[in-house]
C-alpha positions in Angstrom: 64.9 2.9 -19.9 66.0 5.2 -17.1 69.1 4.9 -14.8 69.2 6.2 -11.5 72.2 6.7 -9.2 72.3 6.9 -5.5 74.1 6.4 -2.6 77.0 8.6 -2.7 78.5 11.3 0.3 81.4 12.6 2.3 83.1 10.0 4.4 86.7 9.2 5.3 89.2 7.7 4.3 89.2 4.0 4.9 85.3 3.7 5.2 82.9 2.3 2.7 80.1 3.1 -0.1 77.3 1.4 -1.8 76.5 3.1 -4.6 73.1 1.9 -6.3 71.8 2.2 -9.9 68.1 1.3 -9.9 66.9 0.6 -13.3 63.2 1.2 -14.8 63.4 -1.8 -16.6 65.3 -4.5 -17.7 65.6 -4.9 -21.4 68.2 -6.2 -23.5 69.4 -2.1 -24.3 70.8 -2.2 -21.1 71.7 -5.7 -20.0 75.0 -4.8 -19.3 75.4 -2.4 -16.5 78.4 -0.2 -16.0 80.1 2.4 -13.8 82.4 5.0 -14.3 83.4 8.0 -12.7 84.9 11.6 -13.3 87.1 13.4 -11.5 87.1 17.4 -11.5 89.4 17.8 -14.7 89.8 14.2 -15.1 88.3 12.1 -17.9 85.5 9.6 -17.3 86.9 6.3 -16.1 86.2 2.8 -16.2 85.7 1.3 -12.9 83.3 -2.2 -13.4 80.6 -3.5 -15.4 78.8 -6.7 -15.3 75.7 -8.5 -17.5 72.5 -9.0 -15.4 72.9 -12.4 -15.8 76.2 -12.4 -14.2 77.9 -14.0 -16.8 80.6 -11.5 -17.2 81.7 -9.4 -14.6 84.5 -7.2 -15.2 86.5 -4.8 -12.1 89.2 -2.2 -13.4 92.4 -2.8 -11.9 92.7 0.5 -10.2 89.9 -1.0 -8.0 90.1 -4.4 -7.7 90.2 -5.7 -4.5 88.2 -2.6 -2.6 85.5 -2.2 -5.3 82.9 -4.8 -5.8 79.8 -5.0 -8.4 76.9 -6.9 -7.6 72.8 -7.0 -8.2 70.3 -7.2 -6.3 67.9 -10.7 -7.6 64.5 -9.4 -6.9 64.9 -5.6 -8.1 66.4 -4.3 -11.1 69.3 -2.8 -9.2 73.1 -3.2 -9.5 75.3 -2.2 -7.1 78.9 -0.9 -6.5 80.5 -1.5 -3.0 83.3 1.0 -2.6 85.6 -0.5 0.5 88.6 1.1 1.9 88.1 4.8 0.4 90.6 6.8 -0.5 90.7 10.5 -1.4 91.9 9.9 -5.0 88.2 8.1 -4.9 86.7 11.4 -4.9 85.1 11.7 -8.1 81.0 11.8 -9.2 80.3 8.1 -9.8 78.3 7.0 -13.1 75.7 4.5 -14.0 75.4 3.6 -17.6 73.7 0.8 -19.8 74.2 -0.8 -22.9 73.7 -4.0 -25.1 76.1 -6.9 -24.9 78.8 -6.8 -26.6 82.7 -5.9 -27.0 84.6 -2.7 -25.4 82.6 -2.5 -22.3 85.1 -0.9 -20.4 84.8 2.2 -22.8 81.9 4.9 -21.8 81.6 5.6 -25.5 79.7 2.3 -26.2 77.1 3.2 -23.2 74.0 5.1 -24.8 72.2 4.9 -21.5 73.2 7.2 -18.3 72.2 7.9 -15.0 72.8 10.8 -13.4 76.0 10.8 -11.0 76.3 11.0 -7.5 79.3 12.4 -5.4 81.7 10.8 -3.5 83.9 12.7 -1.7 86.9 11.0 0.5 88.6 13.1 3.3 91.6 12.3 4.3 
C-alpha cells in the first residue's frame, strides 16, 4: 500500500488547509489512517487519526477545535482540514497507516508513510 500526501503551502495566519492523503488501496494494514507532523528540530507529533470506517476518530488536543479529520466515501482518501492557522502550525505534515489496534496516537506503531508536505504559516 502507498500513501500519498498533498495539499500543503504558504498561507497566513488565520487561513485554512486541506491536506489530503490518497491511498492505493484500502486493506486492513492500513485501516487506520493517521497524521502527524514535524517541526524543524521538533519531534514528530500526533495530530489525528481515524479508522475508515469512522468508528474511532481521534483529534490531539493541541488541535482540536481548528483541525478536523475526515474521508472522502467514494475514494480512498482521508483528509485533514487545518482552520485558523497559526505559525507554530508550520511543520511538514505526515500521512501514515497501520492496523487497528491500541496506541494510535504514537508514530511508532505506523509501518506505512507517505511522504510529507509543507505547511508554512506567516504571521
Amino acid at each position: 500500500v502507498q500513501l500519498q500526501a498533498s495539499g500543503g503551502g504558504l498561507v497566513q495566519a488565520g487561513d485554512s488547509l486541506r491536506l489530503s492523503c490518497a491511498a492505493s488501496e484500502r486493506t486492513a494494514s492500513v485501516e487506520v489512517i493517521g497524521w502527524f507532523r514535524q517541526a524543524p528540530g521538533k519531534e514528530r507529533e500526533f495530530v489525528a487519526a481515524r479508522s475508515w470506517s469512522g468508528l474511532w476518530i481521534y483529534v490531539a488536543d493541541s488541535v482540536r477545535g481548528r483541525f478536523t479529520i475526515s474521508r472522502d466515501n467514494t475514494e480512498n482518501i482521508v483528509f485533514l482540514q487545518l482552520n485558523s492557522l497559526k505559525p507554530e502550525d508550520t511543520a511538514v505534515y505526515y500521512c501514515a497507516g497501520r492496523p487497528v489496534g491500541p496506541d494510535s496516537t504514537s508514530f511508532k506503531t505506523y509501518p506505512t508513510w507517505g511522504q510529507g508536505t509543507e505547511v508554512t504559516v506567516s504571521s
